[in-house]
KELUMNU-731579 format. One record per residue (C-alpha): residue in three letters; x, y, z negated. Coordinates in steps of 0.2 Angstrom, whole numbers, plus 5000, padded with zeros to 4 digits. Example, Ala and Ser with C-alpha at 12.3 -4.5 7.8 and 13.67 -1.06 7.14 Angstrom:
2
    aa      u      v      w
   ALA   5062   4978   4961
   SER   5068   4995   4964
***
This chain:
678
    aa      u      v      w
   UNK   5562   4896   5451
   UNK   5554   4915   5447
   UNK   5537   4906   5455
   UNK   5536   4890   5444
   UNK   5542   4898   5429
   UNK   5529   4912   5429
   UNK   5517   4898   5434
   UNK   5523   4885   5419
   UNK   5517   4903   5409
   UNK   5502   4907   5416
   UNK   5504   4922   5421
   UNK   5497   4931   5435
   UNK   5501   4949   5443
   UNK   5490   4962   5437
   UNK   5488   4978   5445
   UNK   5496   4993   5438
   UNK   5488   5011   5439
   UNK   5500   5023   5443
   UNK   5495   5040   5442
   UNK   5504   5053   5450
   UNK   5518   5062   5442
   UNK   5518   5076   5431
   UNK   5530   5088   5443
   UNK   5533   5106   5443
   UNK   5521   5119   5451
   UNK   5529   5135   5462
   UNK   5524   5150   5465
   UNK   5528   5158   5483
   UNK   5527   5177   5486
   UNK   5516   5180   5503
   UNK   5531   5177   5513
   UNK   5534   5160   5506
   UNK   5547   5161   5495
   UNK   5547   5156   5478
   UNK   5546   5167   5465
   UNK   5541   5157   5450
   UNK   5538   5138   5445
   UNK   5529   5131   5430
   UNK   5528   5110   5422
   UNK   5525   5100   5409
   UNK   5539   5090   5413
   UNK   5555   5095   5421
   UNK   5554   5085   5438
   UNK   5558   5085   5457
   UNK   5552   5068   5466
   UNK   5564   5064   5479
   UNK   5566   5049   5490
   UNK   5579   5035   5488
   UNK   5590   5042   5503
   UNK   5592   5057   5494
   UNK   5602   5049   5480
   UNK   5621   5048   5481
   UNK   5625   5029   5484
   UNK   5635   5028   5469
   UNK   5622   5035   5458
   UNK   5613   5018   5466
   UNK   5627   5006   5461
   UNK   5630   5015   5445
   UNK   5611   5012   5438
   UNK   5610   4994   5445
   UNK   5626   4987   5438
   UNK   5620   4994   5420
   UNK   5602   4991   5420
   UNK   5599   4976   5434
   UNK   5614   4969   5442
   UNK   5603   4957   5450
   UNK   5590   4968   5455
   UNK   5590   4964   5476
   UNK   5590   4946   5471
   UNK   5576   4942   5459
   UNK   5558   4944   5458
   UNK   5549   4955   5446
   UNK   5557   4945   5429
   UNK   5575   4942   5429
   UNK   5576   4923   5422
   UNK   5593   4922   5418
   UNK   5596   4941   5410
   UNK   5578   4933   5402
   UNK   5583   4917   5394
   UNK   5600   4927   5388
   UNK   5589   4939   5379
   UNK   5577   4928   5371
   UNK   5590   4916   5365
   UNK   5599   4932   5356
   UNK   5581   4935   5348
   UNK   5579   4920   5345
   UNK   5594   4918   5334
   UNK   5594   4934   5329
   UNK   5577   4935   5323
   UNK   5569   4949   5331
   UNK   5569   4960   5347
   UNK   5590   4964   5350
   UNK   5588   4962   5368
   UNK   5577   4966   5381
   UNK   5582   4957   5394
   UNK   5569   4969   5406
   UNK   5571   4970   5426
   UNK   5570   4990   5435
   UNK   5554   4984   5440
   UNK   5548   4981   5421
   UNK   5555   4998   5414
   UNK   5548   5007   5427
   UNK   5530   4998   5423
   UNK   5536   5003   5404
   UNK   5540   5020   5410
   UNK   5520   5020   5420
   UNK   5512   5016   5404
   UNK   5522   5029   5392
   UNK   5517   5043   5405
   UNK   5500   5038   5408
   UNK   5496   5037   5388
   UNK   5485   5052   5386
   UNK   5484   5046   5365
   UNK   5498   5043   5350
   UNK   5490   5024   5351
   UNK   5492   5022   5370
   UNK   5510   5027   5368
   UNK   5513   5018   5353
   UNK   5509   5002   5363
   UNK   5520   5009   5377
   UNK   5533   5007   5367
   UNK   5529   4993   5354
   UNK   5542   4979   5352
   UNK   5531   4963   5354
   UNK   5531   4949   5365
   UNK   5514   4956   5369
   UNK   5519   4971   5376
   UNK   5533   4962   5388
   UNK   5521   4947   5394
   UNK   5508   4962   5400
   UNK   5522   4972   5407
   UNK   5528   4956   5417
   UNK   5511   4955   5425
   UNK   5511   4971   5429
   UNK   5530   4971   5438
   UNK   5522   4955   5445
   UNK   5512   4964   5456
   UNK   5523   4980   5459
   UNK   5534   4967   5464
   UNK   5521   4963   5480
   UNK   5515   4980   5482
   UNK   5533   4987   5485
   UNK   5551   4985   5493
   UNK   5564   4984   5482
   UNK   5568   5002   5490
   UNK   5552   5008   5486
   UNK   5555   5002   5467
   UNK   5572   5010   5465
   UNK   5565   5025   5472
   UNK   5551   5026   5459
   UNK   5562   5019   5446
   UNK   5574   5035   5446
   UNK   5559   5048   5451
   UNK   5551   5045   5433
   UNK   5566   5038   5422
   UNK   5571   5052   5408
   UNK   5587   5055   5406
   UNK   5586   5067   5390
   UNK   5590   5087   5390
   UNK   5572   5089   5396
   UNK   5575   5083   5413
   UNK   5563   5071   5419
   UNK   5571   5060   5438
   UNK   5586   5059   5441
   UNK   5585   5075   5454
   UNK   5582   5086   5437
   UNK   5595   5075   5428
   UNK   5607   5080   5442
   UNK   5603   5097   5440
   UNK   5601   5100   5424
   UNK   5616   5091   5416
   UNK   5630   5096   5431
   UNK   5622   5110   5440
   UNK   5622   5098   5458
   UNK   5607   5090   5469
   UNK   5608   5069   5466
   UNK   5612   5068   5481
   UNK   5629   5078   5477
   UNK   5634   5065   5459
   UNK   5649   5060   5462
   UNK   5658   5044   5450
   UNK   5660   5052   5435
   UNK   5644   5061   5436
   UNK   5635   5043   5440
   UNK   5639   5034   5429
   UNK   5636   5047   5413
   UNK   5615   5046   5421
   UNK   5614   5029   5423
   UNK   5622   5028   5405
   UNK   5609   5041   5399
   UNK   5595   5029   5402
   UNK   5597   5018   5388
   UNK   5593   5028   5375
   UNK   5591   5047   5381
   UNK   5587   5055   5364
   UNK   5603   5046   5356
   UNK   5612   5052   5369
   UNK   5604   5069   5371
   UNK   5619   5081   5375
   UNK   5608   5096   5372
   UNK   5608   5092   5355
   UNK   5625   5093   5349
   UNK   5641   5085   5346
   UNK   5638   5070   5342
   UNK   5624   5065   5355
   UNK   5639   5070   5368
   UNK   5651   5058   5360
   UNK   5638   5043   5362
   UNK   5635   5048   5379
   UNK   5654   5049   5383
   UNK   5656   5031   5376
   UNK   5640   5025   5385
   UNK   5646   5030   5401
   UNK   5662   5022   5399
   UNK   5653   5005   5396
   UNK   5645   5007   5412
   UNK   5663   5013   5422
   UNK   5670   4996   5415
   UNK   5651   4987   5420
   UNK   5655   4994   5440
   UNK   5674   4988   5437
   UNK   5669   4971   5430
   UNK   5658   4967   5443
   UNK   5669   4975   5458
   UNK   5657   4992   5463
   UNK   5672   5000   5458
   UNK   5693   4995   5456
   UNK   5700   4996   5438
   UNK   5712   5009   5444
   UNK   5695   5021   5447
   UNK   5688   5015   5433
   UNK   5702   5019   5420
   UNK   5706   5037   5430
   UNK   5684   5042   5429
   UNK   5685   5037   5411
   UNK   5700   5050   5406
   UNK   5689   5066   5414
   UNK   5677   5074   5401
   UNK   5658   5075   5399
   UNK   5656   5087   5409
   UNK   5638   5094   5405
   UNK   5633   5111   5411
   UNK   5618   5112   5404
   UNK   5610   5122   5416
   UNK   5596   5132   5412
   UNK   5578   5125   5415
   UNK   5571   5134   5429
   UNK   5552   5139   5427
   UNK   5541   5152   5417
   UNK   5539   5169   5419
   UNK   5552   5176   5410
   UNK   5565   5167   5425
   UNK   5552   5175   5439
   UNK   5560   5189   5448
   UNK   5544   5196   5445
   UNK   5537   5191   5430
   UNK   5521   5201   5430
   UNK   5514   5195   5444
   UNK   5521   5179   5438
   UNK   5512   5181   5425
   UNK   5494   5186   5432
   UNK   5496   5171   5442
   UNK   5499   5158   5428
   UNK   5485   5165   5417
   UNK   5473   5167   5434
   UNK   5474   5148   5437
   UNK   5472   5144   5417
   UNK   5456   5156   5413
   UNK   5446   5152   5432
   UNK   5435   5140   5434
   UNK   5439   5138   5452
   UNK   5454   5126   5446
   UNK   5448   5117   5434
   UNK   5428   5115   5422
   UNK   5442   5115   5406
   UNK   5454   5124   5399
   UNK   5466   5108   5399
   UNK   5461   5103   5414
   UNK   5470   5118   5423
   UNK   5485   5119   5410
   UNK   5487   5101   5418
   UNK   5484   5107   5436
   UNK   5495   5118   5435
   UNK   5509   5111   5424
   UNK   5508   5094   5433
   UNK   5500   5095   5448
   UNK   5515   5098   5461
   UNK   5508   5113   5469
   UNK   5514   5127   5481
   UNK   5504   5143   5474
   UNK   5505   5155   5489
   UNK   5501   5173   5483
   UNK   5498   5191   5489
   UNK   5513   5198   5483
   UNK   5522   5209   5495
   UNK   5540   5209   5492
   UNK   5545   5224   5502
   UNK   5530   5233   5492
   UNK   5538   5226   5476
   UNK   5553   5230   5479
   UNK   5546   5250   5482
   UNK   5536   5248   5465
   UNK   5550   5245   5457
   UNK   5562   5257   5464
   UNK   5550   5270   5462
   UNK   5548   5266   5444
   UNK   5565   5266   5440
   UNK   5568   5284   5448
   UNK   5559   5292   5436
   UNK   5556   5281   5422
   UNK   5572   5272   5412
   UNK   5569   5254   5401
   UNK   5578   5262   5386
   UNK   5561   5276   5387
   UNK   5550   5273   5373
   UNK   5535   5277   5386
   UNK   5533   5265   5397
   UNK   5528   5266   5414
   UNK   5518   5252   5426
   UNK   5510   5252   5443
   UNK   5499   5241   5452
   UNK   5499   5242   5472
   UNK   5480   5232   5480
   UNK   5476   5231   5496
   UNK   5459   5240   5500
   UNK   5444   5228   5508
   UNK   5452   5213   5503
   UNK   5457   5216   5484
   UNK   5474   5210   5485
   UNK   5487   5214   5474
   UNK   5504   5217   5482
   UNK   5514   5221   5470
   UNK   5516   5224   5450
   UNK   5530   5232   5442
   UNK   5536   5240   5425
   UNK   5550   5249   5420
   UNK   5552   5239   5404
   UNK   5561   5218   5410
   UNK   5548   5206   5402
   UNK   5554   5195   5388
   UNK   5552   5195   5368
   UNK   5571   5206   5365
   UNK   5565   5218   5355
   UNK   5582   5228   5354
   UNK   5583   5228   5373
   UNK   5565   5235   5374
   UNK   5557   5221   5383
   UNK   5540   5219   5384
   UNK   5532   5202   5378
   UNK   5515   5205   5387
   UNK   5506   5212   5406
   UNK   5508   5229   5404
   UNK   5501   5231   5422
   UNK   5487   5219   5417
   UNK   5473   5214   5406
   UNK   5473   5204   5392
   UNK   5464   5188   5401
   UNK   5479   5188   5412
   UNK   5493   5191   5398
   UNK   5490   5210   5396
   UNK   5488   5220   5380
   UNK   5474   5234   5376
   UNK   5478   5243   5391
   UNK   5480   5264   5390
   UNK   5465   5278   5391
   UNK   5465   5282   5411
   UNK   5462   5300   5405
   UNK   5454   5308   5421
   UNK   5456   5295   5436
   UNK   5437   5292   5426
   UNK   5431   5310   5434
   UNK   5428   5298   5450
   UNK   5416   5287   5445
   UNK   5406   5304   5439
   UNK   5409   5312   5458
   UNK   5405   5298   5467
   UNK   5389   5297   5458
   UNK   5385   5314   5460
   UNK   5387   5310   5480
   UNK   5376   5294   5477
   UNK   5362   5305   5468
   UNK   5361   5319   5483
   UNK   5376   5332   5479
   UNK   5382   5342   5494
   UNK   5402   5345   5494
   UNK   5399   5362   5488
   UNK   5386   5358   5476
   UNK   5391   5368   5458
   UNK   5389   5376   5444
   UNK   5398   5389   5431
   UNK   5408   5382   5416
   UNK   5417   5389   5402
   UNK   5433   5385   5395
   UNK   5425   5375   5381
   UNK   5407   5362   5384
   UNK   5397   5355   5370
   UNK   5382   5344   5372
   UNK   5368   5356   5368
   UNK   5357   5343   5361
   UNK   5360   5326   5353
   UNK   5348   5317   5366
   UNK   5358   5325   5382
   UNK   5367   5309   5384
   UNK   5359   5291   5383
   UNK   5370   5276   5385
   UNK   5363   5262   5395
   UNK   5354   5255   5378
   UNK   5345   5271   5379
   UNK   5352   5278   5362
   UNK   5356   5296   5361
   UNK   5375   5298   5358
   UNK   5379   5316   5364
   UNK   5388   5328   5350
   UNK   5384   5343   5349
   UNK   5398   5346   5336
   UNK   5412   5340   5348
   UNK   5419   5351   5358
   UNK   5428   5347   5375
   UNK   5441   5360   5384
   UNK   5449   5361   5399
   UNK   5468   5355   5399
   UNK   5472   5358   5420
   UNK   5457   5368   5427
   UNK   5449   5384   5420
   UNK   5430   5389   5419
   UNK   5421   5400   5430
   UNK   5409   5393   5445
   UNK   5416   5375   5452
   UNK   5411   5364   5465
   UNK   5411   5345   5468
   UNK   5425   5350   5478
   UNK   5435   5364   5468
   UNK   5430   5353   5452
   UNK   5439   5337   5456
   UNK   5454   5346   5463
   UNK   5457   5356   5446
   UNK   5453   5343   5437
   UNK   5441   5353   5425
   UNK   5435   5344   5408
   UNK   5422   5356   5404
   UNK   5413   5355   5425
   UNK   5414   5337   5422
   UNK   5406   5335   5406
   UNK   5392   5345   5414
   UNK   5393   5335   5430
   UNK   5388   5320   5420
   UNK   5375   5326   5411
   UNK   5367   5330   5427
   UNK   5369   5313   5435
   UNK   5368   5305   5419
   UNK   5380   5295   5407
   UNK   5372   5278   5411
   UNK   5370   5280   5431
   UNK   5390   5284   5429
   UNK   5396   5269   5421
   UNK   5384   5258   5431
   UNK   5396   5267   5447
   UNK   5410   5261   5437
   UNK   5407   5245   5432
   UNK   5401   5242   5452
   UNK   5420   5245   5456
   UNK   5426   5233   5443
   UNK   5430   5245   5428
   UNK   5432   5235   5413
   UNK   5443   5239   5398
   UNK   5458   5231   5397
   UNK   5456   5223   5380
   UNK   5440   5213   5384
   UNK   5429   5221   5374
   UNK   5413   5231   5382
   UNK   5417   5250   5388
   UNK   5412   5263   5377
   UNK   5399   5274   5380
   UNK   5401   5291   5375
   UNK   5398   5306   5384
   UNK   5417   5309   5385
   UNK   5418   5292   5396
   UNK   5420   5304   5413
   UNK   5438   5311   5402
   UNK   5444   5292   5402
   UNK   5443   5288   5385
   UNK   5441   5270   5389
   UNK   5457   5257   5391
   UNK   5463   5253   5406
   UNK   5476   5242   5417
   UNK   5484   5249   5434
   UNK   5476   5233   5442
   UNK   5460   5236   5438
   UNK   5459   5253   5441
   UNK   5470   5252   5457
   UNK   5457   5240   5463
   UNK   5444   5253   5459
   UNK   5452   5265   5469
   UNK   5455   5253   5485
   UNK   5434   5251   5485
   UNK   5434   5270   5489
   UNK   5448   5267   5504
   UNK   5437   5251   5509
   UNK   5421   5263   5511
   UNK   5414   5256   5495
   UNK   5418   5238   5498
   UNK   5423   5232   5483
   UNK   5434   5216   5483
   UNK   5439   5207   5466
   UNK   5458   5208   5462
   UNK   5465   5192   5469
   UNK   5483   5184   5468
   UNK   5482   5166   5476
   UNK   5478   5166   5495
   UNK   5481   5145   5496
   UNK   5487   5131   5486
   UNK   5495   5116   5495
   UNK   5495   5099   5484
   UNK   5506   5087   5480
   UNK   5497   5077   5496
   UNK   5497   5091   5507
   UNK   5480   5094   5504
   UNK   5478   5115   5510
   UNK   5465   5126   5500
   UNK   5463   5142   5505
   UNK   5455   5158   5496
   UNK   5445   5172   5503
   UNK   5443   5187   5496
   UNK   5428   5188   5486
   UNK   5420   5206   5491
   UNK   5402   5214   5489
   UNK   5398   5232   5496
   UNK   5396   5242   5480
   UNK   5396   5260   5487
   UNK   5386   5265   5503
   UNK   5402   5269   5517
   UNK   5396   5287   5518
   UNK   5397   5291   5499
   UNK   5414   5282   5499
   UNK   5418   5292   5514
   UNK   5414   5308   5504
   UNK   5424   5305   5491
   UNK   5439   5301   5499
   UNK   5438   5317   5508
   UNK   5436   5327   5490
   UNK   5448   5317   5483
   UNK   5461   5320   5498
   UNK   5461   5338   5493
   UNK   5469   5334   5477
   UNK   5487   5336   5487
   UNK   5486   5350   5494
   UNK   5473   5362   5485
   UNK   5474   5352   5466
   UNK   5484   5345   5453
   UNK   5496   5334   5465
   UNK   5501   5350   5478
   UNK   5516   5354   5467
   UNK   5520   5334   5473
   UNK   5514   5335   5487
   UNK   5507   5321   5502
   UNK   5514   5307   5509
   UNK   5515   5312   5527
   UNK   5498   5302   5532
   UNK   5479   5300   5525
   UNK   5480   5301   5507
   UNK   5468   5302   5494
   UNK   5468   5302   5473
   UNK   5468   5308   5456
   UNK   5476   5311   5442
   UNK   5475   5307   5424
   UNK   5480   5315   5408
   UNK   5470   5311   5390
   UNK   5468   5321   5377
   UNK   5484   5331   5371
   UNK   5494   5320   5383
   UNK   5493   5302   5375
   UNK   5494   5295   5390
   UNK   5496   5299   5411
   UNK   5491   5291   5425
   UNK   5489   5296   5443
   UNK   5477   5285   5454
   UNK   5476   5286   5474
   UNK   5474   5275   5487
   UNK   5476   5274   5509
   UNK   5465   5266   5520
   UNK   5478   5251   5519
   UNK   5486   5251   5503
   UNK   5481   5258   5483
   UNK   5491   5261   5470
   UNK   5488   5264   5450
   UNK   5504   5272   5439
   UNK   5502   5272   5419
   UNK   5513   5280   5408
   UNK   5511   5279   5388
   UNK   5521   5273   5373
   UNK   5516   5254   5371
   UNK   5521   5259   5352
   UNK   5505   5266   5348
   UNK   5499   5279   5363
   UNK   5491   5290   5352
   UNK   5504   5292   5338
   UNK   5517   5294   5351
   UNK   5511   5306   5363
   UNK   5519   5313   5381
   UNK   5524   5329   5371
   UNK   5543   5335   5369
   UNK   5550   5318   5378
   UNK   5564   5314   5387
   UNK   5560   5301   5398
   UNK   5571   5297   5415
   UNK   5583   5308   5410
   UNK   5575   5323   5409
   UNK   5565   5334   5396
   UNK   5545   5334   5399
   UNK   5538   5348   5387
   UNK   5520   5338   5391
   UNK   5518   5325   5401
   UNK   5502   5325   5416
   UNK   5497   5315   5428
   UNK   5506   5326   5441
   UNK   5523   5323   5430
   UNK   5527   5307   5434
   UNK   5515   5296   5441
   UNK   5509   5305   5454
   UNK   5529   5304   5460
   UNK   5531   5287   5456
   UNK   5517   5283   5465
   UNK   5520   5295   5481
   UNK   5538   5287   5480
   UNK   5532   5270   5481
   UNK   5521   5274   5496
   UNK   5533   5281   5506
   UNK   5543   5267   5505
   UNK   5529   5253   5504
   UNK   5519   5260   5520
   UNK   5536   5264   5530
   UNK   5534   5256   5546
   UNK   5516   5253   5544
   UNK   5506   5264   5556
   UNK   5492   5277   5548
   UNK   5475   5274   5548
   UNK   5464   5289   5546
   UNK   5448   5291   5535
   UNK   5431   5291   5541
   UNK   5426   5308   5543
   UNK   5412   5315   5531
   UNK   5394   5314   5536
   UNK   5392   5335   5536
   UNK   5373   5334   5542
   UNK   5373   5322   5526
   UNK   5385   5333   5513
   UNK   5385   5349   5518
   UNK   5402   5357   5520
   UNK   5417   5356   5529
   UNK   5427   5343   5520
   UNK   5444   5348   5512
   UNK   5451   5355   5523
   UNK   5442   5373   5522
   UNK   5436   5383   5508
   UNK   5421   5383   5501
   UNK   5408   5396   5500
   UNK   5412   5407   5482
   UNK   5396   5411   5475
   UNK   5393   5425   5459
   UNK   5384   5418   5445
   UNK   5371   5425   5436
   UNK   5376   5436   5421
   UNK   5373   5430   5406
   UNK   5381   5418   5392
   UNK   5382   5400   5401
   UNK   5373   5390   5387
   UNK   5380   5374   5392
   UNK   5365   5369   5400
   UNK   5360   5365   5417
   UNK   5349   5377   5423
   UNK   5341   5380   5442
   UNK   5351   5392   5446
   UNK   5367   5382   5439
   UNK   5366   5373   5456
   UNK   5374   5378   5471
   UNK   5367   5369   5486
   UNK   5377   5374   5502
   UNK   5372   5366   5513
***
């Protein structure tokens, strides 16, 4: 009967394109388990044997009773609905098949335009003649299993949830294949109209619901899926909505920094897609498996460490960033404030351990962790270890044209003058220099090796400011004044521990598709420091524990190298350092205003700081974190310095004391200013 009558019609199938499904992307730590998922629509595809069978009964006796026995066009439920259109004038019925509102349901999702969904769901004949042709030919493509199984995967059932797995979730907190009678019958009522019935909206969307699933219990009575007896009890319990939560965003990730890094990684990369809407789509619709770096027993160490020292309910807040050296992953990010837009719980609405192209804000001055980059290019340019010169307690550019940026425009002030906050004057070394820290050595330090050659050092091991704009260039550059993240200057720090193989911060090691389709992700790395310069440094910076600013904090009980960070009268703190196997970056400030609410006369963790350095609390939360993250983890040494090379005996001795010249130090660098030892 189906045959002739589509024949008497002329109609013939048509193919129907049907594009995959928007469903939801997950984000899994590096162990695999999920920490995150994001989507456009709210949906889990499943396959038919994962639906209850009474879910099946339920949706067949209200929508197709038939369904098993006709073709792609139900003639009889046909005829009945034309001849009540007929007399009634206009479109009352719609007589369609599951296999026409799932082509209906195809065409609504594939519509990328207000038109193309318009005729999705315009009431013509039109629209049900090209529907027909295409369930013509779904009908031949697919077993009725098949149908049914796409059918529920892509119905909405209203509150958000898109397939009736969501549907099952979201209105009574159970998988489908758990929905029992009751629970049935209130989806396969949902159908009809979901936004009528919406009991996310209210009241009175819940009382349509009730009463529609009612009509469907006395539907499965009527035709025997279910006794009358059963019927009458089911229609006595209530609703029974839970409105469970939407799963998804960042805010619901059990880390939603690194949570965050990822999403905004996938959207502002090129690697997943030439357009910005092409990779909101990828990753919104695209059923992926994100695997990441993140480490969760080194996440869980950030964390704790944090929380030792720094409370959420401090104004300053504190954020570390742990990479992994020669590969540029990052294992874990932590904060001590919970991400989220409460303002009267303190939660913070952006990345405070990242930059603003992955969700961050402007970032905090790093304060001296910068006094690096100046020592490493000392090393680059040819200083020994115990290469030196004497320094007062204040420096002043002794001529405008002392410092160039790399424009080649003089920007040195002779007006300004910098003082020593940690170290005192007198006759420092690259050594004795870094370990106290000292403002005024470093200023001269730098205008030695010069300003530019500095920032090209920095900028080679991925230093950028935090806000996106270009790094300042003034002569107090090597003090920090520029703003950073902990990623991005943890992942400066891990070049060093790599021997100056500088590897790009990376999140995402593969990405599994909705077809099993694998991609992997190296680590994108360059060799941005010669291995003996980076070797040198390491073995300067390790003195920092025991004969600088860290020794009151002391080491970690293995290889350790780093630096701390203070800025001008104690804005901000920061403390830098790094292994051969893991880096870490800590950053404390008031994300208020760093500036107007300095580090001076705080509480913070419970206890009084008078000022706060870069010893105070990020050097612990960092030594902390280290213990704990590297527990277990054998130590790997660092490669010796090249003596014949620096001159010295690394940090482990003293080095040579030598009596300057009398005279007033005129802030310039004379030839006998520098101490080569040999």
């Amino acid at each position: 009967m189906f045959v002739s009558a589509s024949e008497d019609l002329g109609i013939k199938p048509e193919d129907l394109a049907e594009p995959p499904l928007a469903e939801k992307t997950e984000i899994l730590d590096a162990e695999g388990n999920q920490i995150g998922q994001f989507y456009e629509e709210y949906r889990e595809t499943i396959s038919l044997d994962q639906v209850a069978p009474i879910m099946k009964t339920a949706i067949i006796s209200i929508e197709d009773f038939r369904f098993y026995e006709h073709g792609a066009i139900d003639i009889e439920g046909t005829i009945r609905a034309l001849a009540k259109n007929f007399t009634s004038g206009g479109i009352a019925q719609g007589g369609s098949s599951i296999t026409q509102q799932y082509v209906k349901q195809v065409l609504l999702n594939s519509a990328t335009t207000k038109e193309e969904q318009a005729a999705a769901l315009e009431a013509s004949y039109a629209r049900k003649l090209r529907e027909l042709r295409y369930a013509m030919a779904v009908e031949e493509k697919y077993t009725k299993d098949q149908i049914l199984e796409k059918y529920l995967n892509i119905a909405y059932f209203g509150a958000h949830a898109n397939g009736i797995e969501a549907a099952a979730k979201r209105f009574f907190g159970v998988k489908a294949s758990e929905l029992n009678l009751v629970q049935a019958a209130t989806l396969a009522g949902a159908v009809q109209d979901p936004n009528a019935t919406d009991p996310n909206l209210g009241k009175k969307q819940r009382a349509k619901l009730l009463s529609r699933r009612n009509v469907v219990l006395d539907r499965m009575a009527e035709l025997k899926k279910i006794t009358p007896e059963e019927a009458a009890e089911a229609k006595k319990k209530p609703l029974g909505y839970k409105g469970t939560p939407l799963p998804g965003g960042c805010e619901a990730s059990p880390y939603p920094y690194f949570c965050m890094y990822v999403r905004n990684e996938v959207l502002s990369n090129e690697d997943f897609g030439k357009t910005a809407k092409a990779r909101s789509q990828y990753l919104n619709r695209g059923g992926l498996k994100i695997q990441t770096t993140l480490d969760p027993k080194m996440q869980k160490a950030a964390e704790a460490a944090i929380k030792k020292h720094v409370f959420a309910s401090d104004n300053p807040v504190a954020s570390e960033a742990l990479v992994q050296p020669g590969t540029g992953q990052i294992k874990a990010m932590a904060a001590s404030r919970k991400y989220g837009n409460n303002k009267r719980k303190k939660e913070m609405s952006f990345n405070v351990v990242a930059d603003r192209v992955h969700g961050g804000g402007v970032g905090f001055q790093a304060g001296s962790t910068f006094k690096t980059f100046t020592l490493i290019t000392a090393l680059k340019e040819g200083m020994k270890l115990n290469d030196g010169f004497s320094v007062s307690s204040g420096y002043r550019a002794p001529y405008y044209s002392t410092f160039k940026n790399c424009k080649g425009d003089n920007i040195g002030d002779p007006t300004h003058t910098v003082t020593n906050d940690e170290g005192g004057g007198g006759f420092h070394s690259l050594q004795t220099g870094t370990w106290g820290s000292v403002n005024t050595f470093f200023m001269k330090l730098e205008e030695h090796v010069g300003l530019c050659d500095t920032i090209k050092t920095a900028k080679s091991l991925g230093i950028k400011r935090s806000d996106g704009l270009d790094l300042t260039e003034y002569e107090t550059f090597t003090l920090g004044t520029n703003e950073m993240d902990p990623v991005t200057v943890a992942n400066a720090y891990a070049a060093i521990g790599a021997r100056g193989k500088y590897c790009a911060p990376m999140a995402i090691t593969k990405i599994t598709d909705r077809d099993g389709k694998v991609k992997n992700f190296k680590p994108k790395c360059k060799q941005a420091l010669d291995p003996e310069v980076a070797d040198a440094a390491a073995d300067i910076l390790s003195g920092v524990f025991t004969k600088g600013t860290m020794r009151g904090v002391g080491g970690i009980g293995r290889p350790a190298a780093g630096k701390t960070g203070t800025t001008d009268a104690q804005a901000t703190a920061w403390f830098a350092g790094f292994t051969p196997d893991l880096a870490g970056a800590v950053s404390i400030g008031d994300s208020r205003g760093a500036q107007k609410y300095k580090l001076n006369g705080v509480t913070i963790g419970g206890r009084y700081y008078s000022s706060v350095f870069g010893a105070s609390i990020p050097g612990p939360i960092w030594k902390d974190t280290m213990l704990a993250a590297l527990k277990g983890t054998p130590a790997t040494d660092f490669t010796p310095v090249n003596s014949s090379r620096f001159g010295g005996c690394g940090s482990g001795c003293r080095p040579v004391e030598r009596t300057e010249p009398q005279g007033e130090d005129d802030g310039t660098l004379d030839d006998v200013d520098i101490a080569d030892f040999g």
